[in-house]
N, C-alpha and C positions, 0 to 999 in steps of 0.2 A: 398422430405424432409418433414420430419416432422414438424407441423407446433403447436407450445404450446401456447394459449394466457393468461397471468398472468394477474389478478387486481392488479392493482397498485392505483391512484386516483382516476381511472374510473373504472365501470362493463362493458361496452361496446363501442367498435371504434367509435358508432355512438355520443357519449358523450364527445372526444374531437375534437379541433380545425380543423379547415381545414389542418393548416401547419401539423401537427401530422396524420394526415388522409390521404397526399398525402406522408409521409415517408415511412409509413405502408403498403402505394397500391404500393409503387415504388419498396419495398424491396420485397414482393410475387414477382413482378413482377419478380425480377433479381433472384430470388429461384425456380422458374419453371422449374421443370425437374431435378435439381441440388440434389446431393446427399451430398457435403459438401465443403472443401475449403483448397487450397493449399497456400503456401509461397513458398518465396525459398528454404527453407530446411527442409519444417515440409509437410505431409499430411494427412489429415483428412478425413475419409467418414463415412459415415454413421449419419450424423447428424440432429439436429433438431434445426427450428428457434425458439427462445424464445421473444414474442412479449411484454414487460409487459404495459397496458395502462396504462398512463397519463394521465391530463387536458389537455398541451398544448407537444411541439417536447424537450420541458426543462425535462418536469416530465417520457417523453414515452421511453424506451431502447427498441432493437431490436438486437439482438444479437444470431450467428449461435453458438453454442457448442456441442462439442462432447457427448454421451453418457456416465455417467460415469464406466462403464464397459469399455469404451475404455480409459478414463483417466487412469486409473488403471494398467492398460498393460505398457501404455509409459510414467509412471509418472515421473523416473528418465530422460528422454529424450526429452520431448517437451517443450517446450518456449511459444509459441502459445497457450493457454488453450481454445481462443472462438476468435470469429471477428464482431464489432460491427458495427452499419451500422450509418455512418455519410456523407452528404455535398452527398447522392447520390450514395456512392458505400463503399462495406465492407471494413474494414480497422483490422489490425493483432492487438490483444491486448495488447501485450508487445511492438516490435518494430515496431509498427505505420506503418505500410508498408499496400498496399494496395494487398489485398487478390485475387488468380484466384478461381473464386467457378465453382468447380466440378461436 
């Protein structure tokens, strides 16, 4: 998977908090190898993490989404548009449901 790191309050991971620092190494960690992220009715591959820094785990998102080239194709048909990473593990963006990543 693709991996994008956005400025957000910071220019680099090294600039915020610990709590924010161990979300970041948690979520690479669980994206190894992984190509993108399943529900129960929706699938996605080919995707890319989007990391944006913050100061602390309040201001930092982390968030898998498809390429917009693939939004495109299944725009009448997907629910799911991306799955953010909270509490440890990715979660569906509409209906909150916890994602299998592919």
């Amino acid at each position: 998977m693709k991996i994008i790191y956005t400025e957000g309050n910071r220019k680099s991971v090294e600039e915020m908090d610990c709590e924010a620092q161990d979300a970041v190494k948690k979520a690479l960690e669980l994206v190894e190898g992984k190509t993108g992220f399943r529900t129960y009715h929706e699938t996605w591959r080919d995707c890319y993490l989007e990391i944006r820094i913050g100061h602390n785990i309040y201001t930092t998102s982390i968030e898998i989404r498809p390429f917009e080239k693939y939004l495109t194709d299944k725009r009448r048909k997907w629910h799911n548009g991306c799955a953010y990473f909270c509490n440890g593990i990715f979660w569906a963006s509409i209906s909150r449901i916890e994602v299998e990543l592919i």
